[in-house]
MITORPA-288070 format. One record per residue: residue number from 1; x, y, z of N, C-alpha, C, CB in turn. Coordinates in nm, 4 decimals. Each point is the difference from the previous one (the first is absolute). Glycine has a CB too. Layout:
<recs>
<rec num="NUM" n_px="X" n_py="Y" n_pz="Z" ca_px="X" ca_py="Y" ca_pz="Z" c_px="X" c_py="Y" c_pz="Z" cb_px="X" cb_py="Y" cb_pz="Z"/>
...
</recs>
This chain:
<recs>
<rec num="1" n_px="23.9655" n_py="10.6758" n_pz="7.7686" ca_px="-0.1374" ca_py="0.0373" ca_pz="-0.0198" c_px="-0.0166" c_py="0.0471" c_pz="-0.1445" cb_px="-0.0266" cb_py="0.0624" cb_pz="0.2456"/>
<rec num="2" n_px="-0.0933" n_py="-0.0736" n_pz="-0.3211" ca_px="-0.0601" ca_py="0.0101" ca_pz="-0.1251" c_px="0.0037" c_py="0.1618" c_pz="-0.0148" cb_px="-0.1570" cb_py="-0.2358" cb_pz="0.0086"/>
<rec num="3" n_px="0.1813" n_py="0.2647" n_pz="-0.1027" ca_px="-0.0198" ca_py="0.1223" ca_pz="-0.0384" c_px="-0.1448" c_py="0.0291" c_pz="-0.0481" cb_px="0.2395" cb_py="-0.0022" cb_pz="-0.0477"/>
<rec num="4" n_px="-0.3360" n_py="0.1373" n_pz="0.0805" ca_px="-0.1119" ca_py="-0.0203" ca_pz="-0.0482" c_px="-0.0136" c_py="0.0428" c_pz="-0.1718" cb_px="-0.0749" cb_py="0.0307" cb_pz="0.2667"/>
<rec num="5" n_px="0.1896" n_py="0.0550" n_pz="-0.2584" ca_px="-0.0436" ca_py="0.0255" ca_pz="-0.1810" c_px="0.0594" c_py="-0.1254" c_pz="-0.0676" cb_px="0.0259" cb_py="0.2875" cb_pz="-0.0217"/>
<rec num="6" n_px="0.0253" n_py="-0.4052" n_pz="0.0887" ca_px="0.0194" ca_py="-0.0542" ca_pz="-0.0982" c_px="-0.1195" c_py="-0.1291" c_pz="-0.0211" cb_px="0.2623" cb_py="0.0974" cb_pz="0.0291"/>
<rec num="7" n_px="-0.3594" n_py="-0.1034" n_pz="0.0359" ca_px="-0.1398" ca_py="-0.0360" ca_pz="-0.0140" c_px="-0.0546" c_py="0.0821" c_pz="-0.1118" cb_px="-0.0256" cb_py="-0.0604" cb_pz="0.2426"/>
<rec num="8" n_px="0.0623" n_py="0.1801" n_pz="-0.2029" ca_px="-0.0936" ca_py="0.1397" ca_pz="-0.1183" c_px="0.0520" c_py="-0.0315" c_pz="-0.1189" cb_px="-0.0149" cb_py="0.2287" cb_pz="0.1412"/>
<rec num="9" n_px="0.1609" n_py="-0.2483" n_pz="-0.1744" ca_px="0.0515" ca_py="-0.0287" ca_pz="-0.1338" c_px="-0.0517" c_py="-0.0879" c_pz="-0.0387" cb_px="0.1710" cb_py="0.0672" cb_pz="0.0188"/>
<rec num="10" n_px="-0.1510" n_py="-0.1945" n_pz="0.0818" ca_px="-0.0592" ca_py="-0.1447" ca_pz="-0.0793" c_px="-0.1276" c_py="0.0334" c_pz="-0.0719" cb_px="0.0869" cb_py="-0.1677" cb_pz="0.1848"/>
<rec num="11" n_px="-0.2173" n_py="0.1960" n_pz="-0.0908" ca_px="-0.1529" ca_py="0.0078" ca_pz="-0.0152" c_px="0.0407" c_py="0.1053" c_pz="-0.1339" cb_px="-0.1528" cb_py="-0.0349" cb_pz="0.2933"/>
<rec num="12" n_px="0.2086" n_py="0.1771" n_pz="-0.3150" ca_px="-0.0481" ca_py="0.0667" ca_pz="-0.1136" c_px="0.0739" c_py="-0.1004" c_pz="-0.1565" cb_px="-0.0139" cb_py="0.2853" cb_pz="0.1771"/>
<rec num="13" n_px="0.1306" n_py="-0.3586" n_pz="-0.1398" ca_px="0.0534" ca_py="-0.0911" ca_pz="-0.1125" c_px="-0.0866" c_py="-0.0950" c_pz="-0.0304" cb_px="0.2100" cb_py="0.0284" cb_pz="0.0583"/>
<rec num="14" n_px="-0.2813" n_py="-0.0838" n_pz="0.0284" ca_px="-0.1203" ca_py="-0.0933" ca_pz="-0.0283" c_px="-0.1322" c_py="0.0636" c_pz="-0.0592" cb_px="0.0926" cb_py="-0.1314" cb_pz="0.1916"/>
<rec num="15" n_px="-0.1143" n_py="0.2373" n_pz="-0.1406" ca_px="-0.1310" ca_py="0.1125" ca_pz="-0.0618" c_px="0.0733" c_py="0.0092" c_pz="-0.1739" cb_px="-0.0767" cb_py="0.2087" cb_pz="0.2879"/>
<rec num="16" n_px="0.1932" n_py="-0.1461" n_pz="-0.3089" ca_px="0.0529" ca_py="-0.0126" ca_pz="-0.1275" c_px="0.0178" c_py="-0.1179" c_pz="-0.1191" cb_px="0.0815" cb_py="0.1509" cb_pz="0.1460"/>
<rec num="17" n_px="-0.0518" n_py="-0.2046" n_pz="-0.0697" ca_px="-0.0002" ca_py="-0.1786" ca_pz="-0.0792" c_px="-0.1602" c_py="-0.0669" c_pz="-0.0279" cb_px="0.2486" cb_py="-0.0721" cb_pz="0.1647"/>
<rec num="18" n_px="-0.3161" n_py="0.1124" n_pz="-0.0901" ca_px="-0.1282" ca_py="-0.0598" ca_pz="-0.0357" c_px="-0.0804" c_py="0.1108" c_pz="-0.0699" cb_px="0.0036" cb_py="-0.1693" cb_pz="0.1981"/>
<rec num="19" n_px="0.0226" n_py="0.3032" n_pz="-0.2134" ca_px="-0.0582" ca_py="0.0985" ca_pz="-0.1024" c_px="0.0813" c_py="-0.0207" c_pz="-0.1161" cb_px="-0.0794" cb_py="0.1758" cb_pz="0.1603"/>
<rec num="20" n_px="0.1427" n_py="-0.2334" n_pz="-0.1697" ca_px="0.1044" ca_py="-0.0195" ca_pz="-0.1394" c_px="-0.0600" c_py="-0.1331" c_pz="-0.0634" cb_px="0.2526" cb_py="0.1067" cb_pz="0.1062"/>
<rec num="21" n_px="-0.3208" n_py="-0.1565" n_pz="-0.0428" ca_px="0.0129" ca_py="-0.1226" ca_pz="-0.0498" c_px="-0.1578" c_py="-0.0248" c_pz="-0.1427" cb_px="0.1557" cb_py="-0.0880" cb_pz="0.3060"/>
<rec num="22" n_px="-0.1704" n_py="-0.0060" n_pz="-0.2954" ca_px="-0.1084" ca_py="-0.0019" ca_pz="-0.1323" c_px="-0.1225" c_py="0.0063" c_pz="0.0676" cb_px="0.1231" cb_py="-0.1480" cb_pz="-0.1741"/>
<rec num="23" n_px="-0.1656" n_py="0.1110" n_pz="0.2617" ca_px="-0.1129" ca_py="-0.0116" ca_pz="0.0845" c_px="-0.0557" c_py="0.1471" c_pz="0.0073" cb_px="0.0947" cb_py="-0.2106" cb_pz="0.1372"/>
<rec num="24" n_px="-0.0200" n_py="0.2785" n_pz="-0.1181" ca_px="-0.0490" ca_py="0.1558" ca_pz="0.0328" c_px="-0.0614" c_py="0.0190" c_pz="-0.0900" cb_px="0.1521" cb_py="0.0966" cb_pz="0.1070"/>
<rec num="25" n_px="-0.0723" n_py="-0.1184" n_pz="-0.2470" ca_px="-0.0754" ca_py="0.0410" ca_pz="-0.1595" c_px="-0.1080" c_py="-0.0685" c_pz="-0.0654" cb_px="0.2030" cb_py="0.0572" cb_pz="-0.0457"/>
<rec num="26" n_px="-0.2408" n_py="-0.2255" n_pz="0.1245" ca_px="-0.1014" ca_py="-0.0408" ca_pz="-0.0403" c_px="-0.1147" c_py="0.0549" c_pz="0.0791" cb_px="0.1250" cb_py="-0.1814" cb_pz="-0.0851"/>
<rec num="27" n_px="-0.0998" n_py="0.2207" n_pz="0.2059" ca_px="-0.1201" ca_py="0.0338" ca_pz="0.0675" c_px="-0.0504" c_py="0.1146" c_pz="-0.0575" cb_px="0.0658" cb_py="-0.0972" cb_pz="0.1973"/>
<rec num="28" n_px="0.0433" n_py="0.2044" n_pz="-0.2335" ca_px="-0.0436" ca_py="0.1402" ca_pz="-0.0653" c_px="-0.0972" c_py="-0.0983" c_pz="-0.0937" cb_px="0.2390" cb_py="0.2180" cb_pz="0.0029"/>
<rec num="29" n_px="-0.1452" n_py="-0.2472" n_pz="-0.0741" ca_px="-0.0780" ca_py="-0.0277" ca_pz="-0.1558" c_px="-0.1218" c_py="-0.0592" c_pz="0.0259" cb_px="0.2013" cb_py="-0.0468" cb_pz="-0.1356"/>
<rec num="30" n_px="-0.2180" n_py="-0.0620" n_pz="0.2629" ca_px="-0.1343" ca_py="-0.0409" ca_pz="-0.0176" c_px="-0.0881" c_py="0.0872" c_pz="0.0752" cb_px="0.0683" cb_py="-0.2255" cb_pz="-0.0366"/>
<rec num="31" n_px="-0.0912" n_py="0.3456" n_pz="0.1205" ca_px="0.0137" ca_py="0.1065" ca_pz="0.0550" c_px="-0.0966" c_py="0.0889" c_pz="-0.1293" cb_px="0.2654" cb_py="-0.0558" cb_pz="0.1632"/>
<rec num="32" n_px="-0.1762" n_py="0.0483" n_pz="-0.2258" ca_px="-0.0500" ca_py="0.1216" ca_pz="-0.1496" c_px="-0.0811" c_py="-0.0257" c_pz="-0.1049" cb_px="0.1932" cb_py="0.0685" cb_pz="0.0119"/>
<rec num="33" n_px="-0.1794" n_py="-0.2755" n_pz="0.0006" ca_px="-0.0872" ca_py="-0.0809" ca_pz="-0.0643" c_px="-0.1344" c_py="0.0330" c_pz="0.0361" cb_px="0.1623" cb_py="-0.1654" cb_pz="-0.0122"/>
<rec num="34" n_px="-0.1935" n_py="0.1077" n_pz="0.1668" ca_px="-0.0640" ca_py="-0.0349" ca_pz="0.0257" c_px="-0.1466" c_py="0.1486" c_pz="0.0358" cb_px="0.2192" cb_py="-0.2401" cb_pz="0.0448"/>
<rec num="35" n_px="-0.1298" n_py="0.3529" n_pz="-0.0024" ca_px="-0.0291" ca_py="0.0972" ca_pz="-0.0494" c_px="-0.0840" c_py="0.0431" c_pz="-0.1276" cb_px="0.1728" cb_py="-0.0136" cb_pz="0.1282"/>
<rec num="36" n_px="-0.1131" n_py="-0.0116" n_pz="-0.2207" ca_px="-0.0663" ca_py="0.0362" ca_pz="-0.1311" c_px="-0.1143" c_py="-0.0996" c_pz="-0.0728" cb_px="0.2299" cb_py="0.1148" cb_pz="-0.0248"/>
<rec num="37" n_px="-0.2107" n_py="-0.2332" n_pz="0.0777" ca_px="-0.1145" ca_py="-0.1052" ca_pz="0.0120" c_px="-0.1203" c_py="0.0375" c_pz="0.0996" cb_px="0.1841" cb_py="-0.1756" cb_pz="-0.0477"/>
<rec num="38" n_px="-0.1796" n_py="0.2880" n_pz="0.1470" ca_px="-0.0869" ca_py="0.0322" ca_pz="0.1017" c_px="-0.1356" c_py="0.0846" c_pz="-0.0834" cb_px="0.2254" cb_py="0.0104" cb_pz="0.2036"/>
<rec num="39" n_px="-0.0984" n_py="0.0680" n_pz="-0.2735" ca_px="-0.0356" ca_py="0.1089" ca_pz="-0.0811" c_px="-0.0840" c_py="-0.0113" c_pz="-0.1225" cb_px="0.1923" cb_py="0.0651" cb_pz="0.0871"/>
<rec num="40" n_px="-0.1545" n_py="-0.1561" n_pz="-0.1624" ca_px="-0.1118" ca_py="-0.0871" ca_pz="-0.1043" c_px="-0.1287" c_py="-0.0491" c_pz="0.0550" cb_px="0.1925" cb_py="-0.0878" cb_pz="-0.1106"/>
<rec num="41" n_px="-0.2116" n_py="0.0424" n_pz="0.2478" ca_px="-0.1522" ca_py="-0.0376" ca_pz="0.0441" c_px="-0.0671" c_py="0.1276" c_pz="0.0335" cb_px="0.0569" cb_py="-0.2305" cb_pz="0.1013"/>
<rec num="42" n_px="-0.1455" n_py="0.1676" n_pz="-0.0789" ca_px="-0.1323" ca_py="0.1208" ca_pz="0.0429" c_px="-0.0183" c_py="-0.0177" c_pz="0.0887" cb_px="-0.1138" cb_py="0.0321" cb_pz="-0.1388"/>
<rec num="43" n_px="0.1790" n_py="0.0041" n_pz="0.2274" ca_px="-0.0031" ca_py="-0.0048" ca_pz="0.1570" c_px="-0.0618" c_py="0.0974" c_pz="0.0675" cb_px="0.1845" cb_py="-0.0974" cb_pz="-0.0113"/>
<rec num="44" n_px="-0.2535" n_py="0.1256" n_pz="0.1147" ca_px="-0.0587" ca_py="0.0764" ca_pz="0.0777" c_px="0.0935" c_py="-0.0232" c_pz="0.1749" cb_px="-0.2657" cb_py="-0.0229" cb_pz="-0.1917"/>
<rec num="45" n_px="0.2698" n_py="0.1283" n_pz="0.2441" ca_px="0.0869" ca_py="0.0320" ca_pz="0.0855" c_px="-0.1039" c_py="-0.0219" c_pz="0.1313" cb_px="0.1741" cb_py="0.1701" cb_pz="-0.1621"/>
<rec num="46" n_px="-0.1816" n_py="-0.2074" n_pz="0.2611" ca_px="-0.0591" ca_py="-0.1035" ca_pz="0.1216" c_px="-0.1032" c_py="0.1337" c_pz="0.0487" cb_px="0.2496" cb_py="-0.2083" cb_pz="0.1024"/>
<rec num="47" n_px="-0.1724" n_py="0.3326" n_pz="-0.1327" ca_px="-0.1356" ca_py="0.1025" ca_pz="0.0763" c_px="-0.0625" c_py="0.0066" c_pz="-0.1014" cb_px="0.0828" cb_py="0.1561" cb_pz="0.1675"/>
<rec num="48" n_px="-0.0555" n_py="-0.1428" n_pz="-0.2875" ca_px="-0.0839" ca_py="0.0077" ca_pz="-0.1098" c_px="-0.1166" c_py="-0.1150" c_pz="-0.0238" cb_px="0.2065" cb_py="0.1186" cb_pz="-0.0872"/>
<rec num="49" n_px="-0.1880" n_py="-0.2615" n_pz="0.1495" ca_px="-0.0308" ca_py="-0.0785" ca_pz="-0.0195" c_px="-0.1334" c_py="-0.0030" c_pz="0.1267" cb_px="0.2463" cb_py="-0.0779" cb_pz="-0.1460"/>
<rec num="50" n_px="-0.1958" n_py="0.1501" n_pz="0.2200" ca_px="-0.0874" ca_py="-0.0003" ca_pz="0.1474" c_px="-0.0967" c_py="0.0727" c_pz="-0.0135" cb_px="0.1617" cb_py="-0.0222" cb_pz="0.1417"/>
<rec num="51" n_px="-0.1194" n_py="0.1659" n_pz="-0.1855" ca_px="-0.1103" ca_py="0.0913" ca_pz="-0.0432" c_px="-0.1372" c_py="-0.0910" c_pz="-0.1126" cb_px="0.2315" cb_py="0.2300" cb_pz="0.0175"/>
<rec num="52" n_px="-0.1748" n_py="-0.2938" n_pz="-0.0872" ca_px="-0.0908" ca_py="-0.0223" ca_pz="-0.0975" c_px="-0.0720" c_py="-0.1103" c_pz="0.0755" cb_px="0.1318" cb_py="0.0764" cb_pz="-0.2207"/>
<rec num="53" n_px="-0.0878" n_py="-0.1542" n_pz="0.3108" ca_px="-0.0885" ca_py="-0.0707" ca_pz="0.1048" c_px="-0.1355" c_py="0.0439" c_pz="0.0380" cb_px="0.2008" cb_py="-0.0447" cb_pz="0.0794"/>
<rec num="54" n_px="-0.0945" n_py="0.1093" n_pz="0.0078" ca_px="-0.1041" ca_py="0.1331" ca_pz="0.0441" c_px="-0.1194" c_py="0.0134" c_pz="-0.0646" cb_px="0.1783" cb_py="0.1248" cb_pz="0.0401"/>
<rec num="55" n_px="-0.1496" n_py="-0.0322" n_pz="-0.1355" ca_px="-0.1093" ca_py="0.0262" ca_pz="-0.1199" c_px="-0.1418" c_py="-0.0870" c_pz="-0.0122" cb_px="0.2189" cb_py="0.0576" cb_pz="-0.1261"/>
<rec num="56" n_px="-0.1051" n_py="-0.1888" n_pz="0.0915" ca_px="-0.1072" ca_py="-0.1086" ca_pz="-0.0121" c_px="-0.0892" c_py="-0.0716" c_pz="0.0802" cb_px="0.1322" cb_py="-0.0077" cb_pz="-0.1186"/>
<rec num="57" n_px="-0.1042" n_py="0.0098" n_pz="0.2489" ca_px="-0.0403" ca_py="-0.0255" ca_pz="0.1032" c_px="-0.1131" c_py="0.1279" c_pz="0.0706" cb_px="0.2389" cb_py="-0.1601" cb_pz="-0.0033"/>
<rec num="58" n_px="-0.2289" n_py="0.2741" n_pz="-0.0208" ca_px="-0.0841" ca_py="0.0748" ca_pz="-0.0296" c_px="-0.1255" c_py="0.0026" c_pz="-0.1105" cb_px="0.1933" cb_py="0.0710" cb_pz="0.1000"/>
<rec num="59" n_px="-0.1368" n_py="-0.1289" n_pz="-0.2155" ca_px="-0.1000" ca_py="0.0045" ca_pz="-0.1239" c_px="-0.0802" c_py="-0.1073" c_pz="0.0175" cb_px="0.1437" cb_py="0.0998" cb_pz="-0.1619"/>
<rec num="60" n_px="-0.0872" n_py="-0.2082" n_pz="0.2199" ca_px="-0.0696" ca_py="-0.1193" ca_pz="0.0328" c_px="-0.1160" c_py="0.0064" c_pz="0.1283" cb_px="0.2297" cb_py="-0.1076" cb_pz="-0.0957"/>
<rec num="61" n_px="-0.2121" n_py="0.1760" n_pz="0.1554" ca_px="-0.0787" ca_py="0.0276" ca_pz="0.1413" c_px="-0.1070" c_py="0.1030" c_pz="-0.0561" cb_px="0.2139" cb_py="-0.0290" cb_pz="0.1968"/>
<rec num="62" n_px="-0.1310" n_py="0.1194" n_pz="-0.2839" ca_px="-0.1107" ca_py="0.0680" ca_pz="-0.0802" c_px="-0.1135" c_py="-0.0469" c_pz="-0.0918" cb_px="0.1703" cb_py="0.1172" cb_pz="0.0205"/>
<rec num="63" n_px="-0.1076" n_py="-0.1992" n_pz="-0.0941" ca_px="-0.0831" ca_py="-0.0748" ca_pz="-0.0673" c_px="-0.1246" c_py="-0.0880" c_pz="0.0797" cb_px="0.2140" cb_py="0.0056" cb_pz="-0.1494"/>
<rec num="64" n_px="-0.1470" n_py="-0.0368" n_pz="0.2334" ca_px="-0.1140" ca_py="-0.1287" ca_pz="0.0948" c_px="-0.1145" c_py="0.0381" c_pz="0.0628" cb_px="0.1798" cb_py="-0.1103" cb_pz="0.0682"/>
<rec num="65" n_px="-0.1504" n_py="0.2724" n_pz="-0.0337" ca_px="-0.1107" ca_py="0.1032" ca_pz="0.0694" c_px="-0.0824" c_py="-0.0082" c_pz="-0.0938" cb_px="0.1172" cb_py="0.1651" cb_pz="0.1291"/>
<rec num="66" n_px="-0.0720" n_py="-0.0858" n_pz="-0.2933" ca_px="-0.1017" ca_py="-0.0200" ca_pz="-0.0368" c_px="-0.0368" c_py="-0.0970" c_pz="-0.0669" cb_px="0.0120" cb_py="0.1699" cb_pz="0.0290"/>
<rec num="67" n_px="0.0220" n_py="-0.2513" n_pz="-0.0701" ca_px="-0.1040" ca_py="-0.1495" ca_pz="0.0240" c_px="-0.0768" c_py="-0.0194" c_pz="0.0808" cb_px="0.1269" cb_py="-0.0934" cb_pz="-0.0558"/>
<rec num="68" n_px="-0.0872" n_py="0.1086" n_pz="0.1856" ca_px="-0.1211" ca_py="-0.0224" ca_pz="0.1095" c_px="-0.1395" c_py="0.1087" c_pz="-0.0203" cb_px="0.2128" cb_py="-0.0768" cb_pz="0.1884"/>
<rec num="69" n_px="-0.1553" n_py="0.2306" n_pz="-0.2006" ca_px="-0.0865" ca_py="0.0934" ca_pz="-0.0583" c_px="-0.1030" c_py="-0.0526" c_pz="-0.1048" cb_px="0.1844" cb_py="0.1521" cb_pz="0.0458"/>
<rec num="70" n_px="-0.1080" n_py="-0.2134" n_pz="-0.1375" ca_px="-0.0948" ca_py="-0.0129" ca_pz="-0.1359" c_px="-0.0986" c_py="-0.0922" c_pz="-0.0125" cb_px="0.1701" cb_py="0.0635" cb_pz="-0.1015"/>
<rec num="71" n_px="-0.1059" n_py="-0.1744" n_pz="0.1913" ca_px="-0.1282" ca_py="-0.1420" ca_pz="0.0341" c_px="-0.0736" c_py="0.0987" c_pz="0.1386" cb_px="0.1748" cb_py="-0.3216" cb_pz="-0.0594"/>
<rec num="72" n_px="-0.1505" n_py="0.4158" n_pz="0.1670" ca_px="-0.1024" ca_py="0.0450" ca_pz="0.0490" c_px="-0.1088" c_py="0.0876" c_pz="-0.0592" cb_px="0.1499" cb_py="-0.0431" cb_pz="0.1429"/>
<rec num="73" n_px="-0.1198" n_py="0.0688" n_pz="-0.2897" ca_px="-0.0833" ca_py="0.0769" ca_pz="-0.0421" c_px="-0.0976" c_py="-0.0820" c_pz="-0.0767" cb_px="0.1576" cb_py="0.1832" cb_pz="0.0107"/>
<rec num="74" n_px="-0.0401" n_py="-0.2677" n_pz="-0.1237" ca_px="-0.1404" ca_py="-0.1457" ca_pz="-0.0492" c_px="-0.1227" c_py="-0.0091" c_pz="0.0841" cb_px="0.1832" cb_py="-0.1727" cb_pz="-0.0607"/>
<rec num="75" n_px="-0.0725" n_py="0.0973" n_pz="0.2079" ca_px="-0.1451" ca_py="-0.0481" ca_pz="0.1037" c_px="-0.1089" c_py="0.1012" c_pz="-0.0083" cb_px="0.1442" cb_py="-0.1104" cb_pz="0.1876"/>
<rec num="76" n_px="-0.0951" n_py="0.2464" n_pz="-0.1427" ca_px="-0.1382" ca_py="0.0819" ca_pz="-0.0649" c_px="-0.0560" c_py="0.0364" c_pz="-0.0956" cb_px="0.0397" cb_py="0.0463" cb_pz="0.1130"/>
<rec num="77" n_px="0.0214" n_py="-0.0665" n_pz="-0.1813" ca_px="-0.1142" ca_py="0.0168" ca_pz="-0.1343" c_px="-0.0455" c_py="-0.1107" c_pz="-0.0341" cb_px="0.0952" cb_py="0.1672" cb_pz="-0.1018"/>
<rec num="78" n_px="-0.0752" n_py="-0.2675" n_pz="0.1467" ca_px="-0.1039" ca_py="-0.1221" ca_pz="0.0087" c_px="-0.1095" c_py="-0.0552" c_pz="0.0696" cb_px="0.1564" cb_py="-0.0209" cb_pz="-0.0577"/>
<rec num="79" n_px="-0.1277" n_py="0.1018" n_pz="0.1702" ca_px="-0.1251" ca_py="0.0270" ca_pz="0.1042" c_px="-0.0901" c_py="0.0766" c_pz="-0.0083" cb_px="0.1155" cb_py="-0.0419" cb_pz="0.1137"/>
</recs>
């Protein structure tokens, strides 16, 4: 019968061999790249982006009232 730590040895020698290897360091690197390329745009963050929805979708509904207001007042002063 199999020994179980010697599954555990294998799996942590394999965890070791593939953190050693170059792959780990390109991902950092593209990781830190890709990062600092985030950082150069002008990005707005999804609640930040929602709120200002919001806003607008308010200002717009606002706006339309009074439009409707302002042509109900024309009509009267044309009558």
């Amino acid at each position: 019968m199999l020994d179980p730590k010697f599954f555990e040895d294998i799996s942590a020698r394999i965890s070791a061999a593939l953190a050693a290897t170059p792959a780990a360091d390109i991902e950092k690197n593209l990781r830190a790249m890709l990062t600092a390329q985030f950082a150069r745009l002008d990005l707005v963050t999804r609640e930040d982006f929602e709120i200002q929805k919001e806003l607008l979708a308010r200002a717009q509904a606002r706006l339309a009232q009074l439009e409707a207001r302002l042509a109900e007042l024309e009509a009267q002063r044309k009558t």
